[in-house]
Backbone as a chain_set.jsonl record, in Angstrom:
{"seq": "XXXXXXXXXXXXXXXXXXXXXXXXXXXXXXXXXXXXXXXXXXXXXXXXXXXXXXXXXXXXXXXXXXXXXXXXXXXXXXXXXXXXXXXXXXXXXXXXXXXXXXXXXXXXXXXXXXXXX", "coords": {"N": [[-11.21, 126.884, 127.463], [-10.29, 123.964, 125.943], [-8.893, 120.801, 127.348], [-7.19, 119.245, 125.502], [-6.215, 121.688, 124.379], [-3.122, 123.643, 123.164], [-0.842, 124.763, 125.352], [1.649, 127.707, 124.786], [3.961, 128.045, 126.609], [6.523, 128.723, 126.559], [6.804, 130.789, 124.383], [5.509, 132.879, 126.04], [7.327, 132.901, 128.23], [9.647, 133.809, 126.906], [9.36, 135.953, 125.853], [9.586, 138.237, 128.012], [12.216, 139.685, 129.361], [13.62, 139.526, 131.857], [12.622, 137.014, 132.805], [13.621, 135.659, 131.136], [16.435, 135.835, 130.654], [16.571, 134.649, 133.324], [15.376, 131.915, 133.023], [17.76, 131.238, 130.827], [20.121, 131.302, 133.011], [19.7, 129.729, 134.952], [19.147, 127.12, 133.713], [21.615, 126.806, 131.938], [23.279, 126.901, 134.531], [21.877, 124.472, 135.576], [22.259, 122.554, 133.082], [25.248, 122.455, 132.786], [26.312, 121.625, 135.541], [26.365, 122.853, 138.071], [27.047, 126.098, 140.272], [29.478, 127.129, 140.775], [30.439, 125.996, 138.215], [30.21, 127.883, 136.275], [30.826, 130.46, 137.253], [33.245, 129.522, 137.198], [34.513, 129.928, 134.596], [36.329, 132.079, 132.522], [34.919, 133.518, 130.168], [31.939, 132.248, 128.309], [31.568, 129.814, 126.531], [32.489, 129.016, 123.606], [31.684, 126.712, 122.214], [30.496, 123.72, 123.237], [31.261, 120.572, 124.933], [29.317, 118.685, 123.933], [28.219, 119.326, 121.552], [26.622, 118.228, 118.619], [27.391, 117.984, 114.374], [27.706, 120.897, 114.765], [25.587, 122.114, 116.13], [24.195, 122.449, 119.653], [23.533, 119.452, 121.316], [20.487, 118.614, 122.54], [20.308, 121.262, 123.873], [18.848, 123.916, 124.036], [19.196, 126.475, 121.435], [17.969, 129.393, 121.929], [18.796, 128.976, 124.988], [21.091, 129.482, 125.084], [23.753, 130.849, 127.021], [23.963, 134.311, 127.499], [27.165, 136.261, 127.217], [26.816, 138.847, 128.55], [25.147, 137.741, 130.307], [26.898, 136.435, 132.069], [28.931, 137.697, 132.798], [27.19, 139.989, 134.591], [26.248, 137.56, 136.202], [28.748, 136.864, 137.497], [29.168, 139.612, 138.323], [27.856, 140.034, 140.692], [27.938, 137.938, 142.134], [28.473, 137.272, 145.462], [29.819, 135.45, 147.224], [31.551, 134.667, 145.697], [32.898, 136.56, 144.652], [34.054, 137.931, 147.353], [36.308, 135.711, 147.882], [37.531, 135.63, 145.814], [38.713, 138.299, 146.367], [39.941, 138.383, 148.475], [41.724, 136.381, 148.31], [43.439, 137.947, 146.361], [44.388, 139.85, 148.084], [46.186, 138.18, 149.821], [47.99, 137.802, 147.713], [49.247, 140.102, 147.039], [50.901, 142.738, 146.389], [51.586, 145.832, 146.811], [50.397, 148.288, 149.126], [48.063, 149.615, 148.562], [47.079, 147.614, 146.677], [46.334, 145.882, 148.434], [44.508, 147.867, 150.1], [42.552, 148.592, 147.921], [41.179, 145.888, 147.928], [40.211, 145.384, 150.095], [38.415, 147.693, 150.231], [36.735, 146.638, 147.845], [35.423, 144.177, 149.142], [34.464, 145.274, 151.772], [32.494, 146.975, 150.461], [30.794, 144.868, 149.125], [30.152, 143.654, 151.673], [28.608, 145.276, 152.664], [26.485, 146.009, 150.602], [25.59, 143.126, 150.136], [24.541, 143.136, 153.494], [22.7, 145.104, 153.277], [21.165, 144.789, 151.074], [17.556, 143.658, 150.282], [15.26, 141.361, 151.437]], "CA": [[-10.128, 126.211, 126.797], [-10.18, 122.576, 125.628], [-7.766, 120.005, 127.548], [-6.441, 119.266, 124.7], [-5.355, 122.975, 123.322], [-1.826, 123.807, 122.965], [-0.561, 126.587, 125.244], [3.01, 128.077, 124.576], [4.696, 128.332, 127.896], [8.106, 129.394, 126.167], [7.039, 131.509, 123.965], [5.522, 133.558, 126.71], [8.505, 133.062, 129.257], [10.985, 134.108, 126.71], [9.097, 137.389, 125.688], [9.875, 138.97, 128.954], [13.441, 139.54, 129.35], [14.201, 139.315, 132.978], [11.992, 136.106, 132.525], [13.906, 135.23, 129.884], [17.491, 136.086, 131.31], [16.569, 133.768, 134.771], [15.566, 130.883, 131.946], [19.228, 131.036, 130.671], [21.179, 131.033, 133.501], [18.902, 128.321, 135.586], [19.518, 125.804, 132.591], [23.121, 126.519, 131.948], [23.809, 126.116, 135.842], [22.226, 123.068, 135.824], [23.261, 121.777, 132.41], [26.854, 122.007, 133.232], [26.86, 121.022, 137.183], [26.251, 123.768, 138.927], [27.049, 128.102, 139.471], [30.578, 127.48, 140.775], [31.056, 125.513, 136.909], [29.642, 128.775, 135.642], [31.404, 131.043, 137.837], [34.882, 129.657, 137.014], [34.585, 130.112, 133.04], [36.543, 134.018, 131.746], [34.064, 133.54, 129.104], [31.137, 131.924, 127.44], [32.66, 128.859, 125.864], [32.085, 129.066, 121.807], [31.767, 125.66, 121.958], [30.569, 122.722, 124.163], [31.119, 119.108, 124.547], [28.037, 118.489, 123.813], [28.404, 119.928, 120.107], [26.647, 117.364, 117.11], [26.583, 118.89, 113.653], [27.305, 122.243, 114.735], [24.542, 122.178, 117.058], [24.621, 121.299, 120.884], [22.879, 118.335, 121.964], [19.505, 118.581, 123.723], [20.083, 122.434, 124.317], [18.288, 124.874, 122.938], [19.541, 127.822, 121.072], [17.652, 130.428, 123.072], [19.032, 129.283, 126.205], [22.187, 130.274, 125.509], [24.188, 131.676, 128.292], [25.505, 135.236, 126.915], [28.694, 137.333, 127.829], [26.44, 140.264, 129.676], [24.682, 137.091, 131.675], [28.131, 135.852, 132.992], [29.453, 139.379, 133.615], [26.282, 140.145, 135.605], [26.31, 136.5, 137.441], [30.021, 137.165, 138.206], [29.572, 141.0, 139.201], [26.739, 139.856, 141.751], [28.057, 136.555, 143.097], [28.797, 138.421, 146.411], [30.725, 135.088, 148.204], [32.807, 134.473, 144.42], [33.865, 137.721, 144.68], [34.801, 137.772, 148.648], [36.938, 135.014, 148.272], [38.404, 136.585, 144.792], [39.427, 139.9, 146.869], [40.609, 137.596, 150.07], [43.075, 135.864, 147.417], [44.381, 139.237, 145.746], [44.907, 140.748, 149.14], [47.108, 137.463, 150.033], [48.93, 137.813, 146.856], [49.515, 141.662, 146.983], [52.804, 143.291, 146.179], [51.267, 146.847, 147.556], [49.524, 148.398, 150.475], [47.344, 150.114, 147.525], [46.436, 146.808, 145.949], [45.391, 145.616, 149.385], [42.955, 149.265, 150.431], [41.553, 148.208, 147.112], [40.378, 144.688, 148.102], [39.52, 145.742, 151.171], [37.558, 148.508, 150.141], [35.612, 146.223, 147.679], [35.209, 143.542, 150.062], [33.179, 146.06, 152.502], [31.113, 147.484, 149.436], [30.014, 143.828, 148.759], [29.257, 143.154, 152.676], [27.803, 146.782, 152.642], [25.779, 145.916, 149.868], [24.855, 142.119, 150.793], [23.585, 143.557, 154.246], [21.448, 146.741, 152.88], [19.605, 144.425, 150.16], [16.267, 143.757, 150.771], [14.769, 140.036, 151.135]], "C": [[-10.334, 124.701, 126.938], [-9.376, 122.13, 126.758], [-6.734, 119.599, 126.706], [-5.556, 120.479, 123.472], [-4.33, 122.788, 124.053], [-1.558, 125.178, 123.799], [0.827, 127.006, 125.399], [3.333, 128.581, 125.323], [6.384, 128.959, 127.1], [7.766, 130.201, 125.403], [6.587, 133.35, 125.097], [6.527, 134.197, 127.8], [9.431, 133.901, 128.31], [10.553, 135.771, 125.937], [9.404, 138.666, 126.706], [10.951, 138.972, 129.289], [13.883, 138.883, 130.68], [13.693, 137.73, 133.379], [13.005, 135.136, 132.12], [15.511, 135.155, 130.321], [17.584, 134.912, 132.404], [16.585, 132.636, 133.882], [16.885, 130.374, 131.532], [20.185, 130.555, 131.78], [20.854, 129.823, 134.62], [19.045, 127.377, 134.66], [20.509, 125.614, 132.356], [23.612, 125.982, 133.747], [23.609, 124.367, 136.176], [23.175, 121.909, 134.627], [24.674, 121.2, 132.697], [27.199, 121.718, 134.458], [26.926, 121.619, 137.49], [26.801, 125.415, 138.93], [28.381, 127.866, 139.683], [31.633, 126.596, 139.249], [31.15, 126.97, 135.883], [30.587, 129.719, 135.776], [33.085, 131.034, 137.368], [34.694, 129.758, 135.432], [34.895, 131.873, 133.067], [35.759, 133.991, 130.951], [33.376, 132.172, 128.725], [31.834, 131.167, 126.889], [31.934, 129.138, 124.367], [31.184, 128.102, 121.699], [31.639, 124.698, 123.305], [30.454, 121.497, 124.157], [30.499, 118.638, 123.878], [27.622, 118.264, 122.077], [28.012, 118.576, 118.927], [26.161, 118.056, 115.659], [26.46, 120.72, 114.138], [26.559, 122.951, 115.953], [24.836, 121.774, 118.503], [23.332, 120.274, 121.13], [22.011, 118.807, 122.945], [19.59, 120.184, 123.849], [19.511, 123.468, 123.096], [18.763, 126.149, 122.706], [19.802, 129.218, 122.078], [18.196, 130.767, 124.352], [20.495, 129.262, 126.507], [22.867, 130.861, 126.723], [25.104, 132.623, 127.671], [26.356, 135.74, 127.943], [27.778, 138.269, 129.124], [25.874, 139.114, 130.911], [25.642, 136.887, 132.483], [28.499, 137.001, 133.355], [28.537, 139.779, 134.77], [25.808, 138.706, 136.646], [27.938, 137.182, 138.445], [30.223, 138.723, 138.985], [28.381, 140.542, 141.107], [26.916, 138.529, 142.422], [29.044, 136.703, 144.355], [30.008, 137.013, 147.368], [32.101, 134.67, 147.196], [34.033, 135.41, 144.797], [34.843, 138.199, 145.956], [36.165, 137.286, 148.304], [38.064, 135.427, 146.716], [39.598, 137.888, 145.507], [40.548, 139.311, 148.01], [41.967, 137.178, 149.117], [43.884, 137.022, 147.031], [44.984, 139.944, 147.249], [46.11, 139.719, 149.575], [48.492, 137.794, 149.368], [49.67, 139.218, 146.059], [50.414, 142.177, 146.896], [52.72, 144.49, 146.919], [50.383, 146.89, 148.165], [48.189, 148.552, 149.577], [46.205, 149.028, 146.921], [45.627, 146.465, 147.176], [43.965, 146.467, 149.76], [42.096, 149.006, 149.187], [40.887, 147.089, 146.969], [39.866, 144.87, 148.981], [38.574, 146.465, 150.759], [36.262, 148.094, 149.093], [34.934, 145.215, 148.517], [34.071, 144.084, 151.19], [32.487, 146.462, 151.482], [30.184, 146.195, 149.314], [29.505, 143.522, 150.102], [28.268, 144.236, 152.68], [26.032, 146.485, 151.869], [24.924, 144.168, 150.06], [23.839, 142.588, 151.948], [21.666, 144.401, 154.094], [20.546, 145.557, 151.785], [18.404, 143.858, 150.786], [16.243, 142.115, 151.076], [14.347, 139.587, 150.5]], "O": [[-10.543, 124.24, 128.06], [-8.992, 123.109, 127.397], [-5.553, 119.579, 127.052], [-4.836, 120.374, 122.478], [-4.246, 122.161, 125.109], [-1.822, 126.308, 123.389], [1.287, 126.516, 126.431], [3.218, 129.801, 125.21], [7.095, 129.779, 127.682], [8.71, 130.988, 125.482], [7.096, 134.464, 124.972], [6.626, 135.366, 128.174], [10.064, 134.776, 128.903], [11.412, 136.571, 125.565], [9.458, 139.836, 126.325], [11.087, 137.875, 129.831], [14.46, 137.796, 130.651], [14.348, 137.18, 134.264], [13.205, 134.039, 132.642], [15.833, 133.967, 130.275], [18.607, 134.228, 132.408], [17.705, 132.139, 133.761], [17.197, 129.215, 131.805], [20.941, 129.6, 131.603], [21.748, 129.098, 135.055], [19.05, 126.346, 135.333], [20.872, 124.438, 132.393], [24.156, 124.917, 134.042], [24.34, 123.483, 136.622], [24.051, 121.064, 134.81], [25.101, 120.051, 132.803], [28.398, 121.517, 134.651], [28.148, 121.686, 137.617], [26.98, 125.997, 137.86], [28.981, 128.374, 138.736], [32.857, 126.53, 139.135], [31.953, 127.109, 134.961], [31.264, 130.021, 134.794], [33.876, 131.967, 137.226], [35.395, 128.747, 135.372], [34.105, 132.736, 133.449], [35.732, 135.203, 130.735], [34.005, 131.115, 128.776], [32.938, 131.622, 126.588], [30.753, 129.478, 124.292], [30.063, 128.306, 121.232], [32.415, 124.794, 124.256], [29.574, 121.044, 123.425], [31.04, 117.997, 122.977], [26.966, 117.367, 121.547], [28.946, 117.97, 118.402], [25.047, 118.563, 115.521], [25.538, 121.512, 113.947], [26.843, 123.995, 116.541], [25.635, 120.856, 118.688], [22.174, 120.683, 121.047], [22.404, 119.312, 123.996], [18.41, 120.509, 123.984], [19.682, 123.658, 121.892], [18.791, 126.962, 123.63], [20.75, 129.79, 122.614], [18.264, 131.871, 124.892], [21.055, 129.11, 127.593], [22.077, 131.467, 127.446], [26.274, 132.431, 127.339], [26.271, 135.659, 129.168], [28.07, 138.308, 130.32], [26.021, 139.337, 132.113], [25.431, 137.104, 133.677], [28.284, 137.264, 134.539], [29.044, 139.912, 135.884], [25.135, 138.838, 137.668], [28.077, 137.705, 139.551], [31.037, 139.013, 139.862], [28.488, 140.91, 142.277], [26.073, 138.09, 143.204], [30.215, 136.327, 144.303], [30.913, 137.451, 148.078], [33.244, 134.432, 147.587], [35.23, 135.299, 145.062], [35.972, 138.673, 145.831], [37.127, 138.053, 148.343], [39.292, 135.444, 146.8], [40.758, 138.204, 145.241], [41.674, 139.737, 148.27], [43.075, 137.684, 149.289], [45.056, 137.042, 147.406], [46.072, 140.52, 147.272], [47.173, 140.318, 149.736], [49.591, 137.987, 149.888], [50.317, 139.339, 145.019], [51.048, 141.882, 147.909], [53.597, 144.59, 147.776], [49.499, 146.033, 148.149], [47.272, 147.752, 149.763], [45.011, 149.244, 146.715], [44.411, 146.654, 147.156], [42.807, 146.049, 149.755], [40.888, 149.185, 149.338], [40.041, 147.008, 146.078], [38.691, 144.509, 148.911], [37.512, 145.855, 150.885], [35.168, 148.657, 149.134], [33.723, 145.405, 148.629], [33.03, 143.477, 151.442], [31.332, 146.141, 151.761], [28.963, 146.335, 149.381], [28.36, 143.073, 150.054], [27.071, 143.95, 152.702], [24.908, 146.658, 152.339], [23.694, 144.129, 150.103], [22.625, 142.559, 151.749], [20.489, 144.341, 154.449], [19.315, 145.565, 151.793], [18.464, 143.623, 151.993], [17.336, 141.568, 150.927], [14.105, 138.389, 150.648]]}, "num_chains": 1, "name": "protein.A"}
């Protein structure tokens, strides 16, 4: 190969999903200031500041951040969710609601512990 050939680092990265998935949510975190900017959004904004023409500024299409990425950041962001369950158990009307924060609360240490490195 020349020095001067062309070799298409994105089109290779973004052929592989899980590749391609990490791409997204590593650019939106930083774009917008970090995971707990990410983290606090119920949804995927339509629309971002950013927005000229339709288009956003500087970001590219591809790296989108969809709905299933935020659902799967937010199901797996094991100290979000702690401190999610810690709040509902505060603000609990029944014993019921509590055994059910509790009981995810240990699934997520359960499951933090047991994963691998």
């Amino acid at each position: 190969m020349e020095p001067h050939d062309h070799i298409s680092v994105a089109g290779d990265l973004l052929k592989h999903e899980d590749c391609y998935a990490l791409l997204r949510l590593c650019w939106n975190v930083e774009w917008f200031g970090g995971l707990e900017v990410i983290l606090s959004w119920s949804a995927v904004p339509p629309t971002f500041d950013t927005v000229k023409g339709g288009k956003l500024s500087g970001f590219a299409d591809e790296l989108r951040l969809l709905e299933g990425d935020l659902s799967c950041l937010k199901a797996t962001a094991v100290t979000d969710r702690c401190k999610q369950h810690l709040y509902d158990i505060q603000n609990a009307t029944t014993h019921q609601a509590v055994l059910k924060s509790i009981t995810c609360i240990t699934g997520l240490v359960v499951f933090h512990i047991s994963a691998p490195l």
